[in-house]
C-alpha positions in Angstrom: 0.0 0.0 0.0 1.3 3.5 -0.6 0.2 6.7 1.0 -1.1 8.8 -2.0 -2.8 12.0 -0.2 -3.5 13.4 3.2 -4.2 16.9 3.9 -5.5 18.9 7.6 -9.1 19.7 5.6 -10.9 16.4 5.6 -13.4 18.4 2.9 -10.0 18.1 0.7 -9.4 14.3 1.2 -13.2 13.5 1.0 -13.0 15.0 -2.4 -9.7 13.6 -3.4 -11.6 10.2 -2.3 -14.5 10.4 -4.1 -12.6 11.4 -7.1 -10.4 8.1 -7.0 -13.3 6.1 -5.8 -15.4 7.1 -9.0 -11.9 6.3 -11.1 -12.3 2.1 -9.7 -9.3 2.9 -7.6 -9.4 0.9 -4.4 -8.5 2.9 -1.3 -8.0 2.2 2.1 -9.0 5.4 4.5 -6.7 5.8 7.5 -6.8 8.4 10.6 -10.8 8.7 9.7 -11.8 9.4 12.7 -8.3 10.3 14.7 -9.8 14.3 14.7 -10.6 13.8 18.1 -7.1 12.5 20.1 -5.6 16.1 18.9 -3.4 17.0 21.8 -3.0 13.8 22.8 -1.2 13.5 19.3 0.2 16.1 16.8 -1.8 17.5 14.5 0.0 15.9 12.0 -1.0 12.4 12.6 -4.6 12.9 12.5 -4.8 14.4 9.3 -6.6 11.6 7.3 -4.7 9.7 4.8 -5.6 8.1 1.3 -3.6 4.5 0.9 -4.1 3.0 -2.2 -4.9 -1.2 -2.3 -3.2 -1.2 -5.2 0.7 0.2 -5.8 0.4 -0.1 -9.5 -2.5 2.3 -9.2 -0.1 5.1 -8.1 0.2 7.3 -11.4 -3.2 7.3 -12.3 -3.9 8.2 -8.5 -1.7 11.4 -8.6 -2.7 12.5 -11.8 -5.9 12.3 -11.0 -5.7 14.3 -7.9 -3.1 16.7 -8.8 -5.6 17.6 -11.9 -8.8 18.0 -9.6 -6.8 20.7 -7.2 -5.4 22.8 -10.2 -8.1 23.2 -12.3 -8.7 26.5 -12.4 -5.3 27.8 -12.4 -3.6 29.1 -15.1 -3.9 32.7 -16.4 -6.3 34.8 -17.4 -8.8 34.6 -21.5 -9.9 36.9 -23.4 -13.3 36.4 -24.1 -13.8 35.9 -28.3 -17.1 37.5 -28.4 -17.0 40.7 -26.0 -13.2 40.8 -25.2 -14.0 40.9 -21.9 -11.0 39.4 -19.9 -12.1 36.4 -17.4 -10.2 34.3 -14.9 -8.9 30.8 -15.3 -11.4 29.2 -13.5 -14.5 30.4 -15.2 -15.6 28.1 -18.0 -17.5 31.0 -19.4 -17.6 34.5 -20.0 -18.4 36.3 -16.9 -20.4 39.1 -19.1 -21.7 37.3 -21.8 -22.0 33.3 -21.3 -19.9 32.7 -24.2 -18.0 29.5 -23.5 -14.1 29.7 -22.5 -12.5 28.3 -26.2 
């Protein structure tokens, strides 16, 4: 088994699971429910932690995840239509709904 994420916001991991879940990559959740023994451990070692079942699953894992937490990123288009300038992250134009090309 090989760790392949683990983050302090469970939201994050949740998401990260589902994502690999959805993908037909087994997973084994640890730390799940190790939120509560914080000061009787560090904080680090309750962070929950995605293990995968399957090592040869690893690549696919990564990419996987490492494409769900950057989308979004990038710089900035030109909209075709209005010219209006929108972020990465919208699929569309802000100001006129034309779709990001």
């Amino acid at each position: 088994m090989k760790l392949v994420y683990s983050n302090e916001n469970r939201f994050l991991v949740s998401h990260a699971k589902n994502l690999l879940e959805l993908a037909g990559i087994e997973l084994v959740v640890k730390n799940e429910y190790a939120a509560g023994a914080v000061g009787d451990l560090s904080p680090f070692d309750t962070w929950m932690e995605l293990w995968l079942r399957n090592d040869g699953d690893e690549q696919e894992a990564r990419a996987l995840i490492k494409d769900a937490f950057n989308a979004g990123t990038g710089p900035d288009w030109r909209c075709a239509k209005c010219q209006e300038i929108n972020g990465a992250a919208f699929a569309g134009c802000w100001q006129c709904q034309a779709t990001k090309p």
